[in-house]
C-alpha positions in Angstrom: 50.2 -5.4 -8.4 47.6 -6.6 -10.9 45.0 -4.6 -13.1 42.6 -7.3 -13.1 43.4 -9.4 -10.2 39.9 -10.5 -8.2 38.8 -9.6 -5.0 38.4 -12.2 -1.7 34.6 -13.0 -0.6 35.1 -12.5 2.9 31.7 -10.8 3.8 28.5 -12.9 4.8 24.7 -11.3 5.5 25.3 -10.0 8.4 28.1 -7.9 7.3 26.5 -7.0 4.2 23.5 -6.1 5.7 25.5 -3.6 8.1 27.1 -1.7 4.8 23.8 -1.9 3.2 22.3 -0.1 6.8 25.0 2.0 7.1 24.8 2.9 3.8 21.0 4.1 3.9 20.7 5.3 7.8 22.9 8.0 7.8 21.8 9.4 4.2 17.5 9.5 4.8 17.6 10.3 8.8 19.5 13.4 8.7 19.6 14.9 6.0 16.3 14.3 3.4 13.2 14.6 5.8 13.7 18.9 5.3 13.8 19.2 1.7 10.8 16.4 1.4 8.9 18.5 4.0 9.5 22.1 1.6 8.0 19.9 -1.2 5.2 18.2 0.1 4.6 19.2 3.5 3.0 16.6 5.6 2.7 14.9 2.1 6.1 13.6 2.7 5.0 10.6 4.4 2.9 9.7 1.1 6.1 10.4 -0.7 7.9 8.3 2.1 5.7 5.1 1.1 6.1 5.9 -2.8 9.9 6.0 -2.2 9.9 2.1 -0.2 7.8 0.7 -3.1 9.8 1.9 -5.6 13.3 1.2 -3.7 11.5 -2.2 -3.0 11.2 -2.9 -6.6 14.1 -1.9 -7.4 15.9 -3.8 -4.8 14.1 -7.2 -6.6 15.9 -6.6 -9.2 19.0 -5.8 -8.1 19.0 -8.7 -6.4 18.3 -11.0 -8.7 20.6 -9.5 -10.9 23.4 -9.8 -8.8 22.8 -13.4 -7.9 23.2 -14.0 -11.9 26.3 -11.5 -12.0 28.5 -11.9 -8.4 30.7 -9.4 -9.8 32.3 -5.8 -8.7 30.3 -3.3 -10.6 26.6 -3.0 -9.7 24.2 -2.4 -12.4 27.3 -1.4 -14.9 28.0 -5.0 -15.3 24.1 -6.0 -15.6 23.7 -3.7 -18.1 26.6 -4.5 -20.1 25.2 -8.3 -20.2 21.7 -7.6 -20.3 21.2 -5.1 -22.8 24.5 -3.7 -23.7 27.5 -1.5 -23.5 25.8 1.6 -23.7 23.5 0.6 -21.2 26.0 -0.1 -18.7 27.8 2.7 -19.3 25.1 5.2 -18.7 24.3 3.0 -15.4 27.9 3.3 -14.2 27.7 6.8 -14.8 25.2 7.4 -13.6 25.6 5.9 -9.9 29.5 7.9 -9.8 28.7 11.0 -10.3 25.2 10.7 -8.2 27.6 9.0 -5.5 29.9 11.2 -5.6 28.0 14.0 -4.8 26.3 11.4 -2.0 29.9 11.5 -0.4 30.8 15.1 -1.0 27.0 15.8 0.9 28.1 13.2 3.9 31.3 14.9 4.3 29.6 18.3 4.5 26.9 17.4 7.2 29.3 15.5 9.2 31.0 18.3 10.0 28.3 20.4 10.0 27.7 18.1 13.2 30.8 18.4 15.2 32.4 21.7 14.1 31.7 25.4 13.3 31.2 26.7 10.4 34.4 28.0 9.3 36.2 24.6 9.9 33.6 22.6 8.4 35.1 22.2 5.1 38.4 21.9 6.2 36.9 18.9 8.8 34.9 17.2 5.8 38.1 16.9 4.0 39.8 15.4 6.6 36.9 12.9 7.0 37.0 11.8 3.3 40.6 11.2 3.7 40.5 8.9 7.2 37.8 6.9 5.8 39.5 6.4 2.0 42.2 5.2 4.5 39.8 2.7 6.5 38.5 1.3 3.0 42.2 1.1 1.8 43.1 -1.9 4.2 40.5 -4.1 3.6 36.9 -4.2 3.3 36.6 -6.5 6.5 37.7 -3.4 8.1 35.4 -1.6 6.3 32.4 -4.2 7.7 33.5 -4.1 11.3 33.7 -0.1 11.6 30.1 0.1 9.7 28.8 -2.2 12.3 30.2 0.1 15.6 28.5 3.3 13.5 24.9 1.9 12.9 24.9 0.2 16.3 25.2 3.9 17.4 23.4 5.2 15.1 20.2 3.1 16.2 20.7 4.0 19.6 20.8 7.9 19.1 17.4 7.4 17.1 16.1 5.7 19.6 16.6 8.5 22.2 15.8 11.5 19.3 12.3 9.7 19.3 11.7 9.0 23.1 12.5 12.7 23.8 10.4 14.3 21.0 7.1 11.8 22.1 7.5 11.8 25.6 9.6 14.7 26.6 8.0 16.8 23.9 5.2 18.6 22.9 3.6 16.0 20.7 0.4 15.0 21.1 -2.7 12.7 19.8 -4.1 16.0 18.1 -1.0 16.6 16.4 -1.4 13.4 14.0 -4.2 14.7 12.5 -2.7 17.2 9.7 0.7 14.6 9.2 -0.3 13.0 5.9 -1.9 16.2 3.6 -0.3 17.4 1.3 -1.9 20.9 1.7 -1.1 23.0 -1.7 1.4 21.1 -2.8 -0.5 18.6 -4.3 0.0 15.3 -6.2 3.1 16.9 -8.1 4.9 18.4 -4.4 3.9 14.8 -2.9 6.2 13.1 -6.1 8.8 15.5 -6.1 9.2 14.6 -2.0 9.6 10.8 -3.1 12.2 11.6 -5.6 14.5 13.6 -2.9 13.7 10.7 -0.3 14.5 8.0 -2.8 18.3 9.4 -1.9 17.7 8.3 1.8 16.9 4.7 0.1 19.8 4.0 -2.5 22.3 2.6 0.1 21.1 -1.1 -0.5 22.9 -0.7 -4.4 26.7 -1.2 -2.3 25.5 -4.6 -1.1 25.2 -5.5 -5.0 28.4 -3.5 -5.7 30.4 -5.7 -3.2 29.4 -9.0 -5.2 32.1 -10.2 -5.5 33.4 -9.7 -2.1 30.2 -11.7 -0.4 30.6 -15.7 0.3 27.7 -18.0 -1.4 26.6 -14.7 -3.7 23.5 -16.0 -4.9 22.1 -16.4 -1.3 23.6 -14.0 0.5 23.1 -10.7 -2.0 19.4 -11.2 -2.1 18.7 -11.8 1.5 21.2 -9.1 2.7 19.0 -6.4 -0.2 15.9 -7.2 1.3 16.7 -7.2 5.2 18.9 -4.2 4.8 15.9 -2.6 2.9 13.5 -3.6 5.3 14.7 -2.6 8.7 15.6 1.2 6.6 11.7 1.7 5.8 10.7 1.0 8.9 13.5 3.2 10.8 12.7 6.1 8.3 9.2 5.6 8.9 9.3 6.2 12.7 11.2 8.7 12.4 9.3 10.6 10.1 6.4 10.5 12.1 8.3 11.8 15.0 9.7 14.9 13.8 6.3 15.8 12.0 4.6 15.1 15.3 7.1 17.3 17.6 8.0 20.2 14.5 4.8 20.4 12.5 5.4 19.9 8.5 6.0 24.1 8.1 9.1 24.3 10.8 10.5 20.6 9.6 10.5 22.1 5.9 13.1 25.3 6.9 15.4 22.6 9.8 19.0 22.6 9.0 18.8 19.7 11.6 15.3 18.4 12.2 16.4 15.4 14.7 18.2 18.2 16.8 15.0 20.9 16.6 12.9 17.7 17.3 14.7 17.2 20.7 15.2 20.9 21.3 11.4 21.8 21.8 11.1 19.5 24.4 12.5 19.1 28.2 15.1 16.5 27.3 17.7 18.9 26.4 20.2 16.6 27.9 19.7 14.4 25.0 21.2 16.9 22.3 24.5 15.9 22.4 23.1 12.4 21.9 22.0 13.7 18.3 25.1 15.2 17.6 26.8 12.2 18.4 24.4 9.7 16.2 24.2 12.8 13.4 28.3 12.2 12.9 28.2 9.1 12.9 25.5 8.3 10.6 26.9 10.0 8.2 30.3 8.6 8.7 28.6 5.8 8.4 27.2 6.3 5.1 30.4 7.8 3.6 32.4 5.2 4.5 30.0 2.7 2.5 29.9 5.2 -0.7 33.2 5.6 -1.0 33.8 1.4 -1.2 30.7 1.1 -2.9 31.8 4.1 -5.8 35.2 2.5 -5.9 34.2 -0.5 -6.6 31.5 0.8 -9.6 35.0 2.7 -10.6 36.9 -0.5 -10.9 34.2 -2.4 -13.4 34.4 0.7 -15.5 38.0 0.9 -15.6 38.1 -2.9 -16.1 36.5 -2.0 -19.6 38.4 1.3 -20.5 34.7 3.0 -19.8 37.5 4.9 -17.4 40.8 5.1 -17.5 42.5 1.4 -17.0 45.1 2.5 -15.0 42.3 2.6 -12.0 41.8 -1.0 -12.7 44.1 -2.2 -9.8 43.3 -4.7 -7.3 46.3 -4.2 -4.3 48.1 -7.4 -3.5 48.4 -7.6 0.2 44.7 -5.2 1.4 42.9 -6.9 -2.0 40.5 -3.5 -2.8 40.8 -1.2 -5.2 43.2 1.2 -4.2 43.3 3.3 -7.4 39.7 3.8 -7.8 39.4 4.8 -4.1 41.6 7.4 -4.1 40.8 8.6 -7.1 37.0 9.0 -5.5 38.5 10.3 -2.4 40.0 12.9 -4.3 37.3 14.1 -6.6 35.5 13.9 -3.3 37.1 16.4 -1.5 37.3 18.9 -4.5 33.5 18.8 -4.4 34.0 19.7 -0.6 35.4 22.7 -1.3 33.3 23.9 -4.1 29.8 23.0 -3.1 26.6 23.1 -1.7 25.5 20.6 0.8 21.4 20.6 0.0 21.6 20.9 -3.7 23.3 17.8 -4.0 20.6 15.7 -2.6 18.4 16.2 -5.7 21.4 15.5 -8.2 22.1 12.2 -6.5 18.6 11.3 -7.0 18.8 11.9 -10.7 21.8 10.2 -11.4 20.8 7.0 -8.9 17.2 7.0 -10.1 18.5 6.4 -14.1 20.9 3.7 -12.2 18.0 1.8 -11.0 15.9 2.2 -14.5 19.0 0.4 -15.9 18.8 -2.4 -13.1 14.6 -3.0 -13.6 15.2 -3.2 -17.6 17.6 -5.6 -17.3 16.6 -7.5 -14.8 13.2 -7.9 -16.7 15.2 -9.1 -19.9 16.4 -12.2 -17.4 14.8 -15.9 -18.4 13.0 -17.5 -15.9 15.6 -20.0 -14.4 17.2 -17.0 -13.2 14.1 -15.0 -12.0 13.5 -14.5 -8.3 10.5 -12.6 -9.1 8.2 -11.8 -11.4 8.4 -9.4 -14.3 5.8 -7.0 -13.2 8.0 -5.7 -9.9 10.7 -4.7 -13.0 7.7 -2.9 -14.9 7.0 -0.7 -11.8 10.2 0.4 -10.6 11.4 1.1 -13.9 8.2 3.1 -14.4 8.7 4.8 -10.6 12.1 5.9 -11.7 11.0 8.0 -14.5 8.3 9.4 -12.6 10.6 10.3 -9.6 13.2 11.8 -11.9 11.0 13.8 -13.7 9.4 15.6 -10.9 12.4 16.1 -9.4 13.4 20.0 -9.0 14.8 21.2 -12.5 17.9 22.8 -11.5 18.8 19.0 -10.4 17.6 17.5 -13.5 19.2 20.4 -15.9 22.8 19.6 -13.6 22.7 15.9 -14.4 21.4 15.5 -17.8 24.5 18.1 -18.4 26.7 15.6 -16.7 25.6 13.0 -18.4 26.6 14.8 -21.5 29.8 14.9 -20.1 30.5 11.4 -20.0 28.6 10.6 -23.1 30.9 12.7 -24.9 34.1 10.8 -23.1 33.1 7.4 -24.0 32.1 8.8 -27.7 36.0 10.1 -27.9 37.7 7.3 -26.3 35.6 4.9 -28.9 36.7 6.7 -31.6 40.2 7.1 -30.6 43.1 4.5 -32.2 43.2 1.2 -31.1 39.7 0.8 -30.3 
């Protein structure tokens, strides 16, 4: 085995469009629309169309980026070349520990899904350690079991929104009320974006798996955009739907909106259906954060921003097997210690300081590399402090303490001997 041994492009759009998909599906559809409704009430469709633009600018950049910078690592690597080694290191950070807590939250509502609730930890666990498995032989394997998930995925959405229009209790008069904000106001409407800006941050694996993609500089940016595009419009649809058949006041207390959706309807047959597309969105989605947090893991390691020995590409499956089970394994501890809702709002904050990293350096880029133009960079970096300060404050108090965490590493390892 080799520390520093390179990966094998083997993916193409199609396939990074899936992970990218897969990715964001399964993180938004079941799992963010409740916590954006509690902030923002019908609002959250407002904060629906703040979180595209921003995730849209932010995907510009990563884009062009990673066409510069085909490389394992995501926006730890663009930082590093763009604007330093502090940079990327705070962007690194930033997207493992938010991602991590993405996986731990995947895990959780998987099983929440399938099992009852005094197995569902156990069950979560054992998902974490099939799909580190999966990811361990290859990410072609990866590709091809992301592709069965969202093709099911898309299928059970499609029924979840055929039974709550036309076997529900929705009607033209319910669209009325769907896009105030009622009391919560301009500041409930932004706090809503922040917590769905987690439903879009799937498209960041597609840059993380650089330098896995053939013809990088074409494929990366087309595979962002698409993968981006078909999310928004999913998310929107959905959204609509489950305001429509729920009402913002019931959607903001659902432990599963998609299931309550169907459930006040007559197309109870079609619940199972949900439970089916719930587990394996999120299944979906776990099995792209662990590759694409294994990956950001390896770039770190690669530069002793974690420990080297993590830096190891395996000779025969070519991914890197250190780094992913050292994610599956922090992942499960995080299983059994916490709270499934709470870690939607972390993830934002550590993914939203990710992306300010991406717009800054991508705006530092001269403009034979520039897809496009400075001003997208301007905005999303500008979203991303928005979003993150109106996020809720026990989030932002968790992450700015684990950012101290890492700071602190990096401070000791720098001044340790030898470097």
């Amino acid at each position: 085995m080799t520390d520093h041994a390179g990966l094998v492009r083997r993916l193409g759009v199609a396939d990074a469009v899936v992970i990218g998909l897969g990715s964001m599906i399964g993180a938004g559809v079941f799992s963010a629309f409740a916590p954006a409704a509690a902030a923002a009430g019908g609002g959250l469709l407002i904060g629906l169309a703040i979180a595209a633009v921003v995730a849209y600018c932010n995907a510009t950049s990563s884009a062009q980026l990673a066409a510069q910078y085909p490389t394992s690592g995501g926006t730890y690597v663009y930082g590093r070349e763009r604007l330093g080694d502090w940079w990327g290191f705070l962007a690194g950070w930033g997207f493992v520990i938010g991602k991590t807590a993405s996986c731990a939250a995947m895990a959780l509502t998987f099983a929440a899904y399938t099992v009852p609730p005094a197995w569902q930890r156990p069950t979560a666990v054992a998902a974490v350690l099939v799909l580190a498995a999966v990811n361990y032989r290859g990410i072609t394997r990866t590709a091809r079991l992301t592709r069965v998930i969202v093709v099911v995925v898309l299928l059970a959405l499609a029924v979840v929104v055929a039974a709550a229009l036309l076997g529900g209790q929705a009607g033209p008069d319910d669209a009325a009320p769907l896009w105030s904000p009622g009391a919560a106001g301009p500041y409930g409407v932004l706090q809503s974006a922040g917590l769905l800006f987690f439903a879009f941050a799937g498209y960041a694996r597609i840059a993380t798996l650089g330098e896995e993609v053939r013809d990088p500089e074409r494929t990366i940016p087309r595979s962002i955009v698409i993968a981006l595009a078909v999310a928004v419009a999913v998310y929107a649809l959905v959204a609509v739907t489950v305001l429509l058949a729920l009402g913002p006041e019931r959607l903001a207390v659902s432990r599963a909106p998609l299931a309550d959706a169907v459930a006040v309807g007559s197309w109870g047959w079609a619940l199972p259906v949900v439970a089916v597309g719930g587990a394996a969105a999120t299944l979906g989605a776990l099995l792209a954060l662990i590759a694409g947090v294994g990956r950001t893991t390896l770039a770190m390691a690669r530069q002793a921003d974690l420990p080297r020995w993590v830096a190891a590409v395996h000779p025969r499956h070519q991914v890197p097997h250190r780094a992913e089970i050292t994610v599956a394994v922090v992942v499960c501890l995080l299983v059994l210690t916490t709270d499934l809702r709470g870690a939607i709002g972390f993830s934002s904050f550590g993914v939203l300081l990710y992306y300010l990293v991406a717009n800054l350096s991508a705006f530092t880029q001269p403009p034979d590399q520039r897809r496009f133009p400075r001003w997208l960079q301007v905005l999303g970096a500008a979203g991303c402090l928005l979003l993150v300060a109106t996020l809720p404050w026990q989030a932002v108090l968790a992450g700015l303490a684990v950012f101290a965490v890492g700071i602190a590493y990096r401070l000791a390892r720098l001044a340790g001997p030898g470097t």
